[in-house]
C-alpha positions as CSV (number, residue, x, y, z in Angstrom):
1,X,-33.2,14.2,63.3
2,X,-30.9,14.4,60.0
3,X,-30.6,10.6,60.1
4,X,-34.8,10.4,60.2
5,X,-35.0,12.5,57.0
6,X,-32.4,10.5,55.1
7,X,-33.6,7.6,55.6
8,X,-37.3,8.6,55.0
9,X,-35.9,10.0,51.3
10,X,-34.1,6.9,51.0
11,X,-37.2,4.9,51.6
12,X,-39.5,6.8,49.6
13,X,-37.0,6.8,46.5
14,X,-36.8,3.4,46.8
15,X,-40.3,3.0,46.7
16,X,-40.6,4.8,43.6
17,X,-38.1,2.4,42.3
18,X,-39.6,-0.6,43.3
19,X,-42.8,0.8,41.6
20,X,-41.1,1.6,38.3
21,X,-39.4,-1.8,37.7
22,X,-42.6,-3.8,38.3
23,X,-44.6,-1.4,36.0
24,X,-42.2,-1.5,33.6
25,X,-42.2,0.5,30.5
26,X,-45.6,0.2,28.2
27,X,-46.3,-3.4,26.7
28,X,-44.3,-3.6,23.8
29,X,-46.5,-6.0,22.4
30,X,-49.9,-4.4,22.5
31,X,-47.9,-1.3,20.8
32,X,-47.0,-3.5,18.0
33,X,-50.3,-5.3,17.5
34,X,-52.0,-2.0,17.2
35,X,-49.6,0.2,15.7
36,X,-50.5,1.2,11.6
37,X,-48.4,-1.1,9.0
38,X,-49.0,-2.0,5.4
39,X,-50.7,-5.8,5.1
40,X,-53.3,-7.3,2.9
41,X,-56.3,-9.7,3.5
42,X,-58.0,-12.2,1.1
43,X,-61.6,-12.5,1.4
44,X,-63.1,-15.8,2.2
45,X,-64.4,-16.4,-1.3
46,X,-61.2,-15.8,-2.2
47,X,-62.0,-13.0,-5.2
48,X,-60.8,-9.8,-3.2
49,X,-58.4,-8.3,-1.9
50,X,-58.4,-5.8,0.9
51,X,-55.2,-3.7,1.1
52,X,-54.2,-1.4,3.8
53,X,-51.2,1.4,4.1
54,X,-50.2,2.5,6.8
55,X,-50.0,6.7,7.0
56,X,-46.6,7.8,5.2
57,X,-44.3,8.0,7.9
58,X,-45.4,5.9,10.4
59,X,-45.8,2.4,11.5
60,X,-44.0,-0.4,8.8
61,X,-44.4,-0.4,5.3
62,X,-43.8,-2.9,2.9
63,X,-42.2,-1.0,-0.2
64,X,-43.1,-3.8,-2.6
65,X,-46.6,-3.6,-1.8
66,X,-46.8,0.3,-2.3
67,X,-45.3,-0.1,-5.9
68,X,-48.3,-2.1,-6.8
69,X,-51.1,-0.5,-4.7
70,X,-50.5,3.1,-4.6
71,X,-53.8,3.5,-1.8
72,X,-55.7,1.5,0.6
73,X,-59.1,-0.3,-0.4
74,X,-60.4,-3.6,-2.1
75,X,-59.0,-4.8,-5.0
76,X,-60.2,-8.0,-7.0
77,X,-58.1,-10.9,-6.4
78,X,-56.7,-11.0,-9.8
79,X,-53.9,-8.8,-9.6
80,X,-55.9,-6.0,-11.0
81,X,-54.2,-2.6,-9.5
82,X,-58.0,-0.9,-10.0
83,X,-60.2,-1.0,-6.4
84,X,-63.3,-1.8,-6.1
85,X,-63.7,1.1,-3.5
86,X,-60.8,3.1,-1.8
87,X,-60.3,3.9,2.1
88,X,-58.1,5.8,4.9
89,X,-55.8,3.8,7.4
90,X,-57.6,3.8,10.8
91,X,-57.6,2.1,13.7
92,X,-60.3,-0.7,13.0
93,X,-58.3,-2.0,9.8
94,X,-55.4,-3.0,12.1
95,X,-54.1,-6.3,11.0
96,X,-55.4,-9.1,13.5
97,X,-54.2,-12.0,12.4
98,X,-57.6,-14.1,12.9
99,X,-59.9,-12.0,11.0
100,X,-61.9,-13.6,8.5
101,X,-63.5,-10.9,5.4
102,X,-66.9,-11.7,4.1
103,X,-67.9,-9.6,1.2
104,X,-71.4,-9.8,-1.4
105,X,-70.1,-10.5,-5.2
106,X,-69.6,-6.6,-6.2
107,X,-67.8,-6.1,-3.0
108,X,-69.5,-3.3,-1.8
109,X,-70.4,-5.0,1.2
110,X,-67.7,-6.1,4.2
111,X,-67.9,-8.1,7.2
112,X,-65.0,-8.4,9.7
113,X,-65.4,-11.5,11.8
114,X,-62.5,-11.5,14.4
115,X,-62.2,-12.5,18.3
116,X,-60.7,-8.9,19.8
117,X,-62.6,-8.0,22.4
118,X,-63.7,-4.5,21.0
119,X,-63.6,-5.9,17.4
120,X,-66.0,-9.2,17.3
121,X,-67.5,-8.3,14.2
122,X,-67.6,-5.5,11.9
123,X,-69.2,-4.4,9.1
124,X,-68.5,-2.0,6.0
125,X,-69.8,-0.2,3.1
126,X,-67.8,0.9,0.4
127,X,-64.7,1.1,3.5
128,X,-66.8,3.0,5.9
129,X,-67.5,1.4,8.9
130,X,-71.5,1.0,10.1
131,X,-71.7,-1.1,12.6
132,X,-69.5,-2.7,15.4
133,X,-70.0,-5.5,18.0
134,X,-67.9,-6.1,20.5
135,X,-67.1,-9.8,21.8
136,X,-69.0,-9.5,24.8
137,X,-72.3,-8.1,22.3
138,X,-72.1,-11.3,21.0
139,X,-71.5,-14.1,23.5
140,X,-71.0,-13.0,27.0
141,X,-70.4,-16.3,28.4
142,X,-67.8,-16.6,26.2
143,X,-66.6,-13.4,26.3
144,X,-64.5,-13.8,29.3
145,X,-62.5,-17.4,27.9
146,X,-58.9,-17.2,27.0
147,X,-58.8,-15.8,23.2
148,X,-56.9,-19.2,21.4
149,X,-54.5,-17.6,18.9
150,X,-55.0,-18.8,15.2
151,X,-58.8,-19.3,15.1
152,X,-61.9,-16.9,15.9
153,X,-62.7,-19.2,19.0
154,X,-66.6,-18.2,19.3
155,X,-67.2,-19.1,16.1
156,X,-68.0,-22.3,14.6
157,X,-68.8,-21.3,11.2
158,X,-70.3,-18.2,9.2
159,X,-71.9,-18.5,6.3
160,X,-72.8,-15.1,3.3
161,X,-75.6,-16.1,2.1
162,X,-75.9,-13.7,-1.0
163,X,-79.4,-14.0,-2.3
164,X,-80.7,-12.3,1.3
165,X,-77.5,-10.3,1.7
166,X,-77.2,-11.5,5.1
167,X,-74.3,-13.2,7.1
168,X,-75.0,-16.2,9.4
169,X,-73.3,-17.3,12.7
170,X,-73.3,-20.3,14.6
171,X,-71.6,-19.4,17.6
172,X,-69.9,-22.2,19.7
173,X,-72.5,-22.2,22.3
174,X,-75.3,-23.2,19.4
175,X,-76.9,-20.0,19.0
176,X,-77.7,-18.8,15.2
177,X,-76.7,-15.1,14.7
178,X,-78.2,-13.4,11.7
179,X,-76.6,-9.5,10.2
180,X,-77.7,-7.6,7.9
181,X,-74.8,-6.9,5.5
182,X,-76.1,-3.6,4.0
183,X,-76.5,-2.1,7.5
184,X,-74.6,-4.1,10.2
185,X,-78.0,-4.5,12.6
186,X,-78.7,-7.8,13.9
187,X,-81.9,-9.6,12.2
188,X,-84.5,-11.9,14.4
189,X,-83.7,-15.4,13.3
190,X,-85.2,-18.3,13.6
191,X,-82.5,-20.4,15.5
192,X,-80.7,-23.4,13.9
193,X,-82.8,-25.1,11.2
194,X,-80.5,-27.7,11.2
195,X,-81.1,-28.7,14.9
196,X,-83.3,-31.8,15.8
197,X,-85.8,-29.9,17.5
198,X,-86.4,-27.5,14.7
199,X,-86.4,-30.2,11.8
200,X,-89.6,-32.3,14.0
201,X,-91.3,-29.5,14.1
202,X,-91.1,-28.6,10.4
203,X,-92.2,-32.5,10.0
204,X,-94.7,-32.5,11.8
205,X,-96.1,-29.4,10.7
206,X,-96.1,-30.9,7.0
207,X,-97.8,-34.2,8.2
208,X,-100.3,-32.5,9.7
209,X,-101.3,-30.0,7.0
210,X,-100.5,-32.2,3.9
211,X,-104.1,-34.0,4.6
212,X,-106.0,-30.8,4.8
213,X,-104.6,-29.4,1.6
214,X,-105.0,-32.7,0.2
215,X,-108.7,-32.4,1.0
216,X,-108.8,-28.8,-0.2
217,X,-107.4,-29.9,-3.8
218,X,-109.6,-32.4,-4.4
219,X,-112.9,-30.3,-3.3
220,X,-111.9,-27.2,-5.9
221,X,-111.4,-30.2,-8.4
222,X,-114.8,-31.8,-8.0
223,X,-116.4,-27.7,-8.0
224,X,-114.6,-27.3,-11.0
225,X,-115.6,-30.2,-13.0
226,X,-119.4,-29.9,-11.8
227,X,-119.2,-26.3,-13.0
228,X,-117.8,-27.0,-16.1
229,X,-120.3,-29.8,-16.8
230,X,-123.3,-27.5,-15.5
C-alpha cells in the first residue's frame, strides 16, 4: 500500500516536471521586443524625427540620446532639440523594427504603417493615438502568412498625399486603401486608378462625352453671336 503511494507521488512529481521543462520559462524574446527602451524613428520624408524614452528606470536607455532629447515626441530632422509636439512612453510606440512614419508637413499628423498583428496601422495627432487597425482589419487573407522580417509584407507601397491629407495603400493583394490622417477612419475609395480596367473606363467615358460638349460649345457660340448681332 506504501509502495502504491510512492510511486503515485513519484509519478505525479514527475509529471509536473515534464510539464515545466516543455513550458519553459516565458519567451524571452517576446519580453524584449515589447519591453520600453529609448530608440528614434525617421519619418519617411525624412524631415522628422520621432523620439521615444523609455520610463526612468525601466527597460534600456541610451544615455547619449537622453543628453540631447530630454522627453519623448517629434522633433525636426535637423538636430533641432525643440519638438514639434511632446508624448508619454506607452505600449504602442514600442520600437518594431519595420515601421514606416508618415507625417503631413507641420507634423501634426502621424501614421504608423507596421505588419504586427495588433499594430497594422496607426494613426496620431499631436502623439495621441486615434485610431488603430489590426492586420487582420486590413487584409484577412493575408493576415494569417508568415510576417517576413525587414519589410511590412502586406504592403506594396503607401503614398501621403498632402493636399487631401489622406494616406494611400496598395496592399499586396491589389486593393487601394484610403485613411484619413486627421482622424484615422477609413475613406470609400475609388479602387486603383492606375489599373487597366479603371483607365478604359475613364477613356471611354471622355470619348463619349467629348462630342456632346463639343456640340454644346458650339450651340452657346452660335446663340451668342446671333444675340449679339440682334
Amino acid at each position: 500500500m506504501n509502495n502504491n503511494l510512492v510511486s503515485r507521488a513519484w509519478a505525479a512529481m514527475l509529471f509536473l516536471i515534464l510539464l515545466t521543462v516543455l513550458a519553459g520559462p516565458a519567451n524571452p524574446a517576446s519580453a524584449q521586443a515589447t519591453a520600453p527602451k529609448d530608440y528614434t524613428r525617421v519619418t519617411e520624408d525624412g524631415k522628422y524625427l520621432l523620439v521615444m524614452l523609455a520610463p526612468d528606470g525601466t527597460g534600456q536607455t541610451d544615455p547619449a540620446l537622453r543628453r540631447k532629447y530630454s522627453q519623448p515626441g517629434l522633433y525636426p530632422n535637423d538636430g533641432s532639440t525643440t519638438p514639434v509636439w511632446t508624448t508619454e512612453w506607452a505600449t504602442w510606440y514600442q520600437d518594431l523594427p519595420d515601421s514606416k512614419l508618415y507625417t503631413n508637413p507641420d507634423g501634426k499628423y502621424m501614421a504608423r504603417l507596421d505588419a504586427a498583428p495588433r499594430l497594422a496601422l496607426a494613426f496620431y495627432v499631436i502623439g495621441i493615438e486615434v485610431k488603430r487597425y489590426g492586420l487582420n482589419e486590413l487584409v484577412p487573407n493575408q493576415a494569417a502568412q508568415p510576417r517576413q522580417t525587414g519589410e511590412v509584407g502586406w504592403v506594396q507601397k503607401a503614398n501621403l498625399d498632402t493636399v487631401q491629407n489622406r494616406l494611400v495603400v496598395d496592399t499586396a493583394g491589389d486593393e487601394r486603401l484610403e485613411f484619413s490622417m486627421t482622424t484615422g477612419h477609413r475613406l470609400p475609395g475609388i479602387g486603383k486608378p492606375d489599373s487597366i480596367p479603371m483607365v478604359m473606363a475613364i477613356v471611354l467615358m471622355v470619348v463619349f462625352t467629348l462630342p456632346f460638349a463639343v456640340i454644346a460649345y458650339i450651340g452657346i457660340r452660335r446663340q451668342i453671336k446671333r444675340q449679339a448681332a440682334g
